[in-house]
C-alpha positions in Angstrom: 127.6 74.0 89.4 126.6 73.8 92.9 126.4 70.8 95.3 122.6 69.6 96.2 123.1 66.1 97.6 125.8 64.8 99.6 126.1 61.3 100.9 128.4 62.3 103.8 124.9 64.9 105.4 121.9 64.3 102.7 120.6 67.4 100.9 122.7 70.6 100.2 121.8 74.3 100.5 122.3 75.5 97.1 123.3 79.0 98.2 125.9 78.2 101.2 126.8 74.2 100.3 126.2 73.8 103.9 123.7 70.9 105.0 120.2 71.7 105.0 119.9 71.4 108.5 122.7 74.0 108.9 122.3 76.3 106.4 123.5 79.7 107.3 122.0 81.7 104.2 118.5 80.5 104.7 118.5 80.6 100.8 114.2 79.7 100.5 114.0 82.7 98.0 111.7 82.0 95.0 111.9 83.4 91.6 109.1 85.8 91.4 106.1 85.0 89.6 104.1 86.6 87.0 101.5 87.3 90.0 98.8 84.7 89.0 98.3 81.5 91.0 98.0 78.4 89.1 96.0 75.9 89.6 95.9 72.1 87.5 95.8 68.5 87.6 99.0 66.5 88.0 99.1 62.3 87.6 103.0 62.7 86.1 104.8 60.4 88.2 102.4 59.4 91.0 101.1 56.3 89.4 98.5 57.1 87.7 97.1 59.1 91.3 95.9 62.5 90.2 96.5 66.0 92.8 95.9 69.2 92.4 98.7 71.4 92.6 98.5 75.1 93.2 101.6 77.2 92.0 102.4 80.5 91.9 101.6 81.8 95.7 103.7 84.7 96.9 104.1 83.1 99.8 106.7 81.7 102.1 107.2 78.4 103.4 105.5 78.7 106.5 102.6 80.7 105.3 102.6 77.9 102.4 102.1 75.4 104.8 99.4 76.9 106.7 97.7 77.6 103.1 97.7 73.8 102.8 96.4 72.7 105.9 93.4 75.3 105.1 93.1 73.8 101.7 93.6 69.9 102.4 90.4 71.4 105.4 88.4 72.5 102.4 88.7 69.3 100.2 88.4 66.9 103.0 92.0 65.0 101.5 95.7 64.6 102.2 98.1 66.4 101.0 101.5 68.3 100.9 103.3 72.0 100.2 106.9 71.7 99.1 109.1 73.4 97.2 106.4 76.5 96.6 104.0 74.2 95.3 101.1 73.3 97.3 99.7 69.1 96.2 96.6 68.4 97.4 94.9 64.4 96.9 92.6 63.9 94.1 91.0 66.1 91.8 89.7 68.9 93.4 90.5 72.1 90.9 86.9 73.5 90.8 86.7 73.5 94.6 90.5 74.7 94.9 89.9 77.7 92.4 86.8 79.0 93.9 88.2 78.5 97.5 91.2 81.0 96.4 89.5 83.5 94.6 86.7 84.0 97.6 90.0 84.4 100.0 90.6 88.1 100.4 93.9 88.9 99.4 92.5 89.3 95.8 94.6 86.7 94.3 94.5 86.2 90.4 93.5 82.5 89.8 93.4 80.3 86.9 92.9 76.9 85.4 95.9 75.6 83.9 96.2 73.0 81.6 93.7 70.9 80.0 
């Protein structure tokens, strides 16, 4: 079991144990994916507030982040990209999906979830 959360320095690398911050592994590798971007509608622990999260990019963090801005752009909303998932404010899957499959790297793109 490795150390995430210390109260002495705040959040842990899980590869070197080392503070965030300080981390000498750089440790940001994902699992791969199956190779098809996900798009649904999330409300589980936001209230009742709905986003639209897009998983499954083969991308990394910075290149996630400048996804986001592009996408939070398209849908005129707020929004975040952490942890390889990219949360954008309200419900905007139609306009998410057809934004990703126009882009040109040739992405596959679904609808998950109801």
């Amino acid at each position: 079991m490795s150390l995430v959360y210390s109260t002495d320095f705040g959040r842990a690398c899980p590869g070197c144990g080392q503070p965030v911050a300080q981390c000498a592994c750089k440790a940001k590798a994902r699992p791969a994916g199956d190779g098809i971007v996900r798009v649904r509608r999330e409300t589980a622990g936001r209230k009742g507030k709905g986003v639209t999260a897009v998983l499954g990019l083969p991308l990394d963090d910075a290149a996630l982040t400048a996804l986001a801005k592009q996408l939070k752009a398209v849908c005129g909303s707020g929004g975040t990209a952490k942890d390889g998932v990219i949360e954008i404010q309200g419900d905007h899957l139609e306009k998410v999906v057809a934004w990703l499959q126009a882009r040109p790297e040739g992405w596959t793109v679904k609808r998950a979830g109801g």
